[in-house]
VEXMARDO-322301 format. One record per residue (C-alpha): residue number from 1; residue in one letter; x, y, z. Coordinates in pm, whole numbers, plus 32768, in hexadecimal, padded with zeros to 4 digits. Example, Ala and Ser with C-alpha at 12.3 -4.5 7.8 and 13.67 -1.06 7.14 Angstrom:
2
+-----+------+------+------+------+
| pos | code |   xx |   yy |   zz |
+-----+------+------+------+------+
|   1 |    a | 84CE | 7E3E | 830C |
|   2 |    s | 8557 | 7F96 | 82CA |
+-----+------+------+------+------+
***
This chain:
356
+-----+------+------+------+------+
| pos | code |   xx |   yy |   zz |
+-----+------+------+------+------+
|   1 |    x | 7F09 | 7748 | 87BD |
|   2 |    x | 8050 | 76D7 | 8725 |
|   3 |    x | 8195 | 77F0 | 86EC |
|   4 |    x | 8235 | 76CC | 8620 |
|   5 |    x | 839D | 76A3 | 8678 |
|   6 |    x | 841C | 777A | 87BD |
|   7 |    x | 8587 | 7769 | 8771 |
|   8 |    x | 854C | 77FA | 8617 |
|   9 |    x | 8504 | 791E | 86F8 |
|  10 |    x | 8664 | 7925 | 87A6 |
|  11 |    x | 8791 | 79F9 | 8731 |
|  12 |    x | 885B | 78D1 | 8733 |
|  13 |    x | 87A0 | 77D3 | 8662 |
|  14 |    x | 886F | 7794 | 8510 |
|  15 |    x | 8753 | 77A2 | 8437 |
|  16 |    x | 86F2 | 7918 | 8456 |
|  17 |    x | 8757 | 7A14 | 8340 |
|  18 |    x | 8842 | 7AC1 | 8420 |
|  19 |    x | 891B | 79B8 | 8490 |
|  20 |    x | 88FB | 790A | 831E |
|  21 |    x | 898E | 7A60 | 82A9 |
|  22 |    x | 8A88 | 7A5F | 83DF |
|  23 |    x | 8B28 | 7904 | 833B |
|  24 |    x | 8B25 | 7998 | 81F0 |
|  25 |    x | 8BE0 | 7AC4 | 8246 |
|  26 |    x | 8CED | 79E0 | 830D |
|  27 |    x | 8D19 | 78C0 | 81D1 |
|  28 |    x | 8D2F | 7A1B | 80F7 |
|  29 |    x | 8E3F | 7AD3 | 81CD |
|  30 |    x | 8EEA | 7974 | 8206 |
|  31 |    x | 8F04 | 78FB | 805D |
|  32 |    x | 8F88 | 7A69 | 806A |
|  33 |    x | 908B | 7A60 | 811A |
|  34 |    x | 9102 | 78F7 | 80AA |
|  35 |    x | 90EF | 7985 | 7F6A |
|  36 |    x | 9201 | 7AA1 | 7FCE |
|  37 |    x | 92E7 | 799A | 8085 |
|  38 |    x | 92DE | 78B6 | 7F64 |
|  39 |    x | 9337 | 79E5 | 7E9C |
|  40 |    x | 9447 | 7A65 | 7F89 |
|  41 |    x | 94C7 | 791B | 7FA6 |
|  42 |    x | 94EC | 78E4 | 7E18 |
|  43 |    x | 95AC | 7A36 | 7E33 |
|  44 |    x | 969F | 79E2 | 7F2B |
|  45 |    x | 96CB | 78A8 | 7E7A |
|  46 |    x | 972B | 7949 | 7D1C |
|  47 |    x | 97FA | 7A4C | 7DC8 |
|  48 |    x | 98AD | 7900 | 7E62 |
|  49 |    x | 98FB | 7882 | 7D41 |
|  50 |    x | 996A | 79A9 | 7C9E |
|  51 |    x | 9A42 | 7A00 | 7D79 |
|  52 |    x | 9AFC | 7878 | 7D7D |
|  53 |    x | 9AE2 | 7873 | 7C0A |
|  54 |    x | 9BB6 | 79BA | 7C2C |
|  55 |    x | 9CA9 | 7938 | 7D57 |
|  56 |    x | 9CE8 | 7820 | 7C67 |
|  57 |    x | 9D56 | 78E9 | 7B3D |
|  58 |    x | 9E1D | 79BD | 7C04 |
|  59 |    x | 9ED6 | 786C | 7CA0 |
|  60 |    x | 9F12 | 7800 | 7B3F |
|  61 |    x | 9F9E | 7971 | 7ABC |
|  62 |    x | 9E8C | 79B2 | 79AA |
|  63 |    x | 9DF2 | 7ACC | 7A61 |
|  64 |    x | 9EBE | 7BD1 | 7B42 |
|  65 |    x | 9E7C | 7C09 | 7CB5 |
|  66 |    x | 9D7E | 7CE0 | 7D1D |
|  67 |    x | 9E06 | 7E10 | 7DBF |
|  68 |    x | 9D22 | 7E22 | 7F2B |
|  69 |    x | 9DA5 | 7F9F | 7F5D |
|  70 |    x | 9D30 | 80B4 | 7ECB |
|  71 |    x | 9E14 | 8142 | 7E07 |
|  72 |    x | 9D5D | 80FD | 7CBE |
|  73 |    x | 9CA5 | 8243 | 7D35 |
|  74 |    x | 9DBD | 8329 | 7D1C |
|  75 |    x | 9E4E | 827F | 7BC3 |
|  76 |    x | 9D53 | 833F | 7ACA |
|  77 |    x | 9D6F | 82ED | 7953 |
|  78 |    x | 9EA6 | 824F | 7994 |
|  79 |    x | 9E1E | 8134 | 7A7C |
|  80 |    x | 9D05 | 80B6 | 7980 |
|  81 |    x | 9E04 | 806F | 785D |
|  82 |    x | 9EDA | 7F29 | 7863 |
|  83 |    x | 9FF4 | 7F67 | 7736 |
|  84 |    x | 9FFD | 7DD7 | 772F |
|  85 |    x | 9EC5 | 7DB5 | 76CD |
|  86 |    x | 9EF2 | 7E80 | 759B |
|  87 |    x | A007 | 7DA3 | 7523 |
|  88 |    x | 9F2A | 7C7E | 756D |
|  89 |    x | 9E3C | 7D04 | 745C |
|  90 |    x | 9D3D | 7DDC | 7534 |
|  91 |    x | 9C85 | 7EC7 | 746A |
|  92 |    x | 9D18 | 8061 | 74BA |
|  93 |    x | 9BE8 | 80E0 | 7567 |
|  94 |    x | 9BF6 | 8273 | 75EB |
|  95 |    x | 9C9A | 822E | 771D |
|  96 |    x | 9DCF | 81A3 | 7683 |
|  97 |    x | 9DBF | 82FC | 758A |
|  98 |    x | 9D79 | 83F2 | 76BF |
|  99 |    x | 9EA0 | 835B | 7789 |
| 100 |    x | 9F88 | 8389 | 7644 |
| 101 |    x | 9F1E | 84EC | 760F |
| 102 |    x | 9F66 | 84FF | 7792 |
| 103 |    x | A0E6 | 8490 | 775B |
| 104 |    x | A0F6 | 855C | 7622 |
| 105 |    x | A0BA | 86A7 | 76D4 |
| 106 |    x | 9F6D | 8704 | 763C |
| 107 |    x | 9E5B | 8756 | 770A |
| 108 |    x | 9D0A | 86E5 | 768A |
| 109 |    x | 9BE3 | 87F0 | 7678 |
| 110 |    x | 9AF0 | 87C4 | 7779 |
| 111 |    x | 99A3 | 8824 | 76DD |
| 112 |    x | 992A | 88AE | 7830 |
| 113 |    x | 9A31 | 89BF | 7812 |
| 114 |    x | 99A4 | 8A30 | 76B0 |
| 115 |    x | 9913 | 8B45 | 766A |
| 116 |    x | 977E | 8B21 | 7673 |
| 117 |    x | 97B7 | 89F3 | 7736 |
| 118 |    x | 96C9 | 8A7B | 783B |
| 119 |    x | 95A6 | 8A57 | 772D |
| 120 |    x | 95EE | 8901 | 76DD |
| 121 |    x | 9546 | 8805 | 77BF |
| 122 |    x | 9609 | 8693 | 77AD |
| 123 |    x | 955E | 8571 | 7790 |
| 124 |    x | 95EC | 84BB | 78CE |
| 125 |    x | 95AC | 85ED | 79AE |
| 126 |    x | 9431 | 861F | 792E |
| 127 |    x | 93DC | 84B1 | 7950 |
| 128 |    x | 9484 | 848C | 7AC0 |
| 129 |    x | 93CE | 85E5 | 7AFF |
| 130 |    x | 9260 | 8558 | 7A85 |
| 131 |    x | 9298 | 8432 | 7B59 |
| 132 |    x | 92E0 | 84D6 | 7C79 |
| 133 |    x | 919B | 85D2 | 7C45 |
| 134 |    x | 90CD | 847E | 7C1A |
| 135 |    x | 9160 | 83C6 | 7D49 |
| 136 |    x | 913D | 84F8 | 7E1B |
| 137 |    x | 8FC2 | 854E | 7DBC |
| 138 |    x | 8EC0 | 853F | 7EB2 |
| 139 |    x | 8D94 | 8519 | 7DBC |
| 140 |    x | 8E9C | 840B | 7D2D |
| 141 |    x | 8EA2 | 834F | 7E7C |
| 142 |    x | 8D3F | 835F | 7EBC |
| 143 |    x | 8CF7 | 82D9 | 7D5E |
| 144 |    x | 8DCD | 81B5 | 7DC2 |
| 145 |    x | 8D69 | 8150 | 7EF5 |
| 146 |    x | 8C08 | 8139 | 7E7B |
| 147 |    x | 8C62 | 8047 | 7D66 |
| 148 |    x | 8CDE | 7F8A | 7E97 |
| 149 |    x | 8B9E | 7F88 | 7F50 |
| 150 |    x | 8AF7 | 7F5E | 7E00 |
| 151 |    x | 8BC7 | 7DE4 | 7DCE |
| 152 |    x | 8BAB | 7DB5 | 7F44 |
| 153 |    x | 8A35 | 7DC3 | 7F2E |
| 154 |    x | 8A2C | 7D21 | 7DE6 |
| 155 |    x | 8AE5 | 7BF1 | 7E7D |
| 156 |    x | 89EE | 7BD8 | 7FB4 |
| 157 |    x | 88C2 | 7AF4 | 7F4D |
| 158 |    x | 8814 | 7B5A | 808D |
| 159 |    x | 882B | 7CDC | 8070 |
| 160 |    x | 87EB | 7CA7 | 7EF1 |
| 161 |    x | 86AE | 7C0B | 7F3F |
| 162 |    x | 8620 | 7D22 | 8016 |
| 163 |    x | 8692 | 7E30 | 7F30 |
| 164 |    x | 85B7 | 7D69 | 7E45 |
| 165 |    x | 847A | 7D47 | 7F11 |
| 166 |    x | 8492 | 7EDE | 7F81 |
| 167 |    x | 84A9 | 7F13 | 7DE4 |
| 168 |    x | 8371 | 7E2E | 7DA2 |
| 169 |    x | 82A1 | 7EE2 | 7EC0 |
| 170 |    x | 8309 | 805B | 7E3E |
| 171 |    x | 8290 | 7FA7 | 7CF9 |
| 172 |    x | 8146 | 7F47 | 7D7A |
| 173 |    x | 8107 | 80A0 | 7E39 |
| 174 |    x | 8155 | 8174 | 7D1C |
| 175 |    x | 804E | 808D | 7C45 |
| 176 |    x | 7F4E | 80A9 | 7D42 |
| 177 |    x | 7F68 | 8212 | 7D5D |
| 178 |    x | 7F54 | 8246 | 7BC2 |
| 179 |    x | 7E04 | 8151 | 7BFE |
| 180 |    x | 7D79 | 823F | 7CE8 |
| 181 |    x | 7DBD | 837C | 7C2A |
| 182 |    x | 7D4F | 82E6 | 7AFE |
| 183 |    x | 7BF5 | 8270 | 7BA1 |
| 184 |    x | 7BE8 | 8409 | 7C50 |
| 185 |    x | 7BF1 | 8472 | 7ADF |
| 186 |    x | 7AFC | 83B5 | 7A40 |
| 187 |    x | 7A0A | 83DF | 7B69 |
| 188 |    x | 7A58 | 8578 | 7B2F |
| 189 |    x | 7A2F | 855B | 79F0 |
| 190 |    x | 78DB | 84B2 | 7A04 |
| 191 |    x | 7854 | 85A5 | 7AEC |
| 192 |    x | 78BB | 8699 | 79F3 |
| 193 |    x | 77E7 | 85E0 | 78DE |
| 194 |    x | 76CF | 85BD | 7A08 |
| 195 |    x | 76C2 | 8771 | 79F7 |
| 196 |    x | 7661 | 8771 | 786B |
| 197 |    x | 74F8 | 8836 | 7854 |
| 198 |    x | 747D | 86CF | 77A8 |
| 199 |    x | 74B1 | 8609 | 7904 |
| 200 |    x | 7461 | 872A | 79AC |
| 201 |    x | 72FA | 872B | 793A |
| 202 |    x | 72DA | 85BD | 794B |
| 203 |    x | 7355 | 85B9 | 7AD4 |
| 204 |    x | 7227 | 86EF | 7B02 |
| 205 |    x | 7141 | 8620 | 7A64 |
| 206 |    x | 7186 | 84EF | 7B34 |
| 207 |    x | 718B | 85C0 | 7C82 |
| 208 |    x | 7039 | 865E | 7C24 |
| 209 |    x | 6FA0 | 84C9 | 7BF0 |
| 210 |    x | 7040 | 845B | 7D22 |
| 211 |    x | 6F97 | 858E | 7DEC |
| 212 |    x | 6E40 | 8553 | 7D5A |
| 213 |    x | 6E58 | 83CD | 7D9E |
| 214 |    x | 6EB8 | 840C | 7F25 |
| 215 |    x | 6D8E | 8517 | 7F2E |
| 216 |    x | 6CAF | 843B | 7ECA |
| 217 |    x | 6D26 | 830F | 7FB5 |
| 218 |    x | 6CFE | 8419 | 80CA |
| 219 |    x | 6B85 | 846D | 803E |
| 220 |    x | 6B57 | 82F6 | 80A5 |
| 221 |    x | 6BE8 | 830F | 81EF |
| 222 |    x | 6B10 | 840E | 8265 |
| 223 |    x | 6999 | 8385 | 81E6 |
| 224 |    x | 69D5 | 8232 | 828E |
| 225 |    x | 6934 | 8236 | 841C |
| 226 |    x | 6A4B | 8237 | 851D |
| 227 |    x | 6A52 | 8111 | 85DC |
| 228 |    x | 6998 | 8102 | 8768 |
| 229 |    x | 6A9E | 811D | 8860 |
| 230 |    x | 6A4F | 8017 | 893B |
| 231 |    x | 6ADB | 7FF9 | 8AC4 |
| 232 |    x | 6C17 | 7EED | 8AC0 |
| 233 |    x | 6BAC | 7DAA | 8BB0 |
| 234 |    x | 6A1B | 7E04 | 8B6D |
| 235 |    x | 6914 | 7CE7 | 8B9E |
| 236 |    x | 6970 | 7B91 | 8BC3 |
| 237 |    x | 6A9D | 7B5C | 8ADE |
| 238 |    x | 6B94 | 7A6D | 8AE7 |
| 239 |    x | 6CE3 | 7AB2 | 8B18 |
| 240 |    x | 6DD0 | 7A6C | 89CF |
| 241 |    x | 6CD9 | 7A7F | 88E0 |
| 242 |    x | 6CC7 | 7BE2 | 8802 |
| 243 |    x | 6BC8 | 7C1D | 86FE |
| 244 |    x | 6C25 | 7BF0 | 85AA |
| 245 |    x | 6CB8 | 7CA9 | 84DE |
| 246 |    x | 6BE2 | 7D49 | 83AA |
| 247 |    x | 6C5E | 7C85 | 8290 |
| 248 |    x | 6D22 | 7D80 | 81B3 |
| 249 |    x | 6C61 | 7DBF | 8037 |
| 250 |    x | 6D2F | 7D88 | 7F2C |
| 251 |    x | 6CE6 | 7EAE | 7E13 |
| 252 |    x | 6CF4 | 7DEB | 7CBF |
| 253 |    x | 6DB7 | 7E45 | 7BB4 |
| 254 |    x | 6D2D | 7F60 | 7B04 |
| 255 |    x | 6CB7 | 7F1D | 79A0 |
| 256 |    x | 6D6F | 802E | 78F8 |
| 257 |    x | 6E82 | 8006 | 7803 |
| 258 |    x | 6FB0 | 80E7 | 782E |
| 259 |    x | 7066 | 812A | 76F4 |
| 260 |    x | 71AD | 80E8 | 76F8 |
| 261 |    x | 72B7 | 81F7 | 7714 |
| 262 |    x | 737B | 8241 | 75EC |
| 263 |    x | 7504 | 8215 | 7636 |
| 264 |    x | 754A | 8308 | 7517 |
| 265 |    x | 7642 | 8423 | 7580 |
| 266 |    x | 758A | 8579 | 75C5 |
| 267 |    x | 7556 | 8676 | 7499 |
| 268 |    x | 7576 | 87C2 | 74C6 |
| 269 |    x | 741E | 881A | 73F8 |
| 270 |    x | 72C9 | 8819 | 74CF |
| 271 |    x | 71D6 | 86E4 | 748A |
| 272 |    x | 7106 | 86D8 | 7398 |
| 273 |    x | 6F5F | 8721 | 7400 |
| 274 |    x | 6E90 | 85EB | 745E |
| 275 |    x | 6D98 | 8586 | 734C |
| 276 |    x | 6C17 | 8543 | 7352 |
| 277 |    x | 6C31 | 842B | 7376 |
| 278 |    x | 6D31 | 8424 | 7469 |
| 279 |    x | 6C74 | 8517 | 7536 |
| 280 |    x | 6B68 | 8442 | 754D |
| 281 |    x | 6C28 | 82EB | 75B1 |
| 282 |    x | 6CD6 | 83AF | 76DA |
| 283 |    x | 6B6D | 8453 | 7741 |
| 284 |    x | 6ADA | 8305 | 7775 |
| 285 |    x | 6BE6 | 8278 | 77FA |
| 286 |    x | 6BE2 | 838B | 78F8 |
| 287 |    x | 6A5F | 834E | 7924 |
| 288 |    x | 6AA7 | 81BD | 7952 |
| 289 |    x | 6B73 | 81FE | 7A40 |
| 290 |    x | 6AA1 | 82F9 | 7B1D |
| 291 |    x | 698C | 81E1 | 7B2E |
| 292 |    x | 6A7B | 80D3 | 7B8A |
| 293 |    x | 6B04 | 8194 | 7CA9 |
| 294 |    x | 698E | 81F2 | 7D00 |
| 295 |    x | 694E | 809D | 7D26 |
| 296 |    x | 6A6D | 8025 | 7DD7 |
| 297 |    x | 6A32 | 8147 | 7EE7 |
| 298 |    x | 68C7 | 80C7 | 7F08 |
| 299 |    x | 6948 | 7F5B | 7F38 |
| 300 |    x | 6A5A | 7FE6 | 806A |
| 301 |    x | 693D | 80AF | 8110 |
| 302 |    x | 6856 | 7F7D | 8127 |
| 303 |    x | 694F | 7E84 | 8181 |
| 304 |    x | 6999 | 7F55 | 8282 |
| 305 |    x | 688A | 7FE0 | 8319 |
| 306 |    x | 67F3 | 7E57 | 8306 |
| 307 |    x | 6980 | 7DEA | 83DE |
| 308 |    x | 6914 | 7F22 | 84D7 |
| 309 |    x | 67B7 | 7EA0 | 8510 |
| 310 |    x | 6812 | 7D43 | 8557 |
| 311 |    x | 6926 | 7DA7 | 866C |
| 312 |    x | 680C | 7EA3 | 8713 |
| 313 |    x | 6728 | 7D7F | 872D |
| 314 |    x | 6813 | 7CCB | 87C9 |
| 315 |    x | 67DD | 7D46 | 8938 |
| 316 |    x | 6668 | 7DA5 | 8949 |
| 317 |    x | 65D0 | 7C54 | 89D8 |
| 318 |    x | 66E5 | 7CA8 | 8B00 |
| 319 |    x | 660D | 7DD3 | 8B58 |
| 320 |    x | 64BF | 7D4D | 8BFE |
| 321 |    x | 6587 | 7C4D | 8CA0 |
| 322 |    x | 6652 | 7D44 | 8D64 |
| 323 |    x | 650D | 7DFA | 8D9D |
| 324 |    x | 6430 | 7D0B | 8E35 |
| 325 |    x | 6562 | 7C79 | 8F2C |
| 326 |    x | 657C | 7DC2 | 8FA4 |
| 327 |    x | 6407 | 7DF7 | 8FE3 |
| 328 |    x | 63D6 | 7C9A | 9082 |
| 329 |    x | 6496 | 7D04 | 91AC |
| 330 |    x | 642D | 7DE1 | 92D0 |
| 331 |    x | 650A | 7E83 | 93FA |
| 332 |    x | 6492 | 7DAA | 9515 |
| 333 |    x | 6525 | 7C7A | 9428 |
| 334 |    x | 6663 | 7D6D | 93B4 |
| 335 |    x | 669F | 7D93 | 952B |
| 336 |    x | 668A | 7C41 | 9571 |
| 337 |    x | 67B2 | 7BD6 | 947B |
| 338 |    x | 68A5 | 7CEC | 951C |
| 339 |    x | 685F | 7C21 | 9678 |
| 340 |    x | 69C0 | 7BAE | 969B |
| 341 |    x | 6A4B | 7D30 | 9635 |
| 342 |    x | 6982 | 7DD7 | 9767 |
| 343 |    x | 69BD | 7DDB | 98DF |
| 344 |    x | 6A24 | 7C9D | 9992 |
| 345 |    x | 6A24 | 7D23 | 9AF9 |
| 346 |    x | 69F4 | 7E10 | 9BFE |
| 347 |    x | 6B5F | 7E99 | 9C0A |
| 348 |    x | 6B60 | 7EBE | 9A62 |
| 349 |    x | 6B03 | 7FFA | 9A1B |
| 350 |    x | 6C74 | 806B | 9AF2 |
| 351 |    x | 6D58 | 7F6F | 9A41 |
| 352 |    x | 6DC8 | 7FA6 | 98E6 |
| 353 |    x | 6CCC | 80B9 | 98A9 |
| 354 |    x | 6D8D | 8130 | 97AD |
| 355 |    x | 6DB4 | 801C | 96BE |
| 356 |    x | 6C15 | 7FD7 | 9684 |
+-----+------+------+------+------+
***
């Protein structure tokens, strides 16, 4: 009686499922997160050498100093236009145009101060407003955190493969029930063939055979002699040894010829009458067959009535035996043979009185 290996059976064997899919996990998590210090790291190293690339041209004068206050918050138009850099060639965006109309005097229109501006929706506005509605939906957050679960699940070999094996066996239930209702239907619907009047009369026609067959066989039964009861343990028998058993008779074949069922669907129109002919093949068929079972009944009753006369034979030479041993003796001699049964002394009719 052999359980195979016992320490496959502990929870801290390396080779079970659990703690294969422990390890997995942990390698995952940990190519994860050297994945997002590599990353970080590349960051912090282009920032690096960004920021020396700058502290280098600002050594050599090319680029200007970078402000750390934050005054370029309060500056408006005027603080994202460098007049330099128009007379270097820069191409005259809005910004320099805005701050000019600023030192002219004119006021720009703001098209939020227009009439109907209510009933305009801007661009900017509607997109930051849609992405807001998205980010802030719940059905939105659900939706995503199942497409997580979803590539979590898909990346798991283990789960993957018992998601698989529940799909096969829902697979194999649902086929085994369409089996079984499809074998229900075809049984109802042969019953439902079974209830046509064309079976109908065949199945009364076979019942009616089958009653007169089992009459007769009981017509049998009752002309053959019972057998003699006979006492168990009579005469001189020997223990072990039963009588035998009457051989059983085989009934032979019976010489008639069934025709052979036609296969042919049932019509709805009645049969067609029997002809003269016909008539008179099925009579003497039907008269054949009377004699043959005539004969076979006479055979049965014979055999058996020959059987019961051997077994009552079998006992009758036991029967003067018993007779004259039981007339050879006489009481005086009967008396004699009880001698060690009756009194033994003077005092034993008192003793044990009881127990003669």
């Amino acid at each position: 009686m052999g359980g195979g290996d016992l320490n496959l059976k502990k929870s801290w064997h390396p080779s079970t499922l659990r703690n294969i899919e422990r390890v997995w996990k942990a390698e995952q998590m940990r190519d994860q997160e050297r994945a997002k210090i590599e990353q970080l790291q590349k960051e912090l190293e282009e920032e690096r050498s960004k920021q020396e690339m700058r502290q280098y041209a600002e050594n050599k004068g090319v680029v200007k100093k970078r402000q750390e206050r934050l005054d370029w918050m309060y500056q408006g138009v005027a603080g994202l236009v460098d007049r330099d850099q128009y007379l270097l060639g820069r191409k005259v965006d809005k910004n320099f145009e805005m701050l000019k109309k600023e030192e002219d005097g004119v006021k720009e229109e703001n098209p939020d101060q227009q009439p109907g501006a209510l009933f305009t929706v801007a661009t900017t506005s509607a997109t930051v407003d849609l992405e807001n509605k998205i980010r802030e939906d719940p059905l939105f957050a659900i939706k995503k955190q199942e497409m997580k679960t979803k590539k979590t699940l898909l990346s798991n070999p283990v789960k993957m493969k018992h998601l698989r094996d529940m799909i096969e066996q829902s697979l194999e239930k649902k086929k085994k029930k369409k089996k079984k209702k499809r074998k229900k239907e075809r049984r109802s619907s042969t019953s439902s063939s079974d209830s046509s009047p064309r079976r109908k009369h065949r199945k009364h026609h076979s019942e009616a055979r089958t009653r007169r067959t089992k009459s007769s066989d009981e017509e049998v039964e009752e002309k053959r002699p019972k057998p003699i009861n006979m006492p168990h343990g009579f005469g001189l028998l020997v223990r072990g040894k039963q009588p035998a058993e009457r051989p059983r008779q085989e009934k032979p074949a019976r010489p008639i010829q069934r025709q052979e069922k036609s296969q042919s669907p049932p019509h709805r129109h009645r049969r067609r009458p029997l002809s003269e002919r016909e008539k008179e093949e099925a009579r003497r068929q039907m008269m054949d067959n009377a004699q043959w079972r005539d004969e076979q009944r006479k055979t049965i009753i014979s055999q058996c009535d020959r059987n019961e006369a051997k077994k009552g034979s079998g006992h009758g030479f036991l029967r003067p035996l018993l007779s004259q041993a039981a007339d050879s003796g006489s009481v005086h001699g009967r008396i004699k043979q009880k001698m060690n049964r009756v009194q033994r002394g003077s005092d034993a009719m008192d003793t044990h009185f009881a127990r003669k």
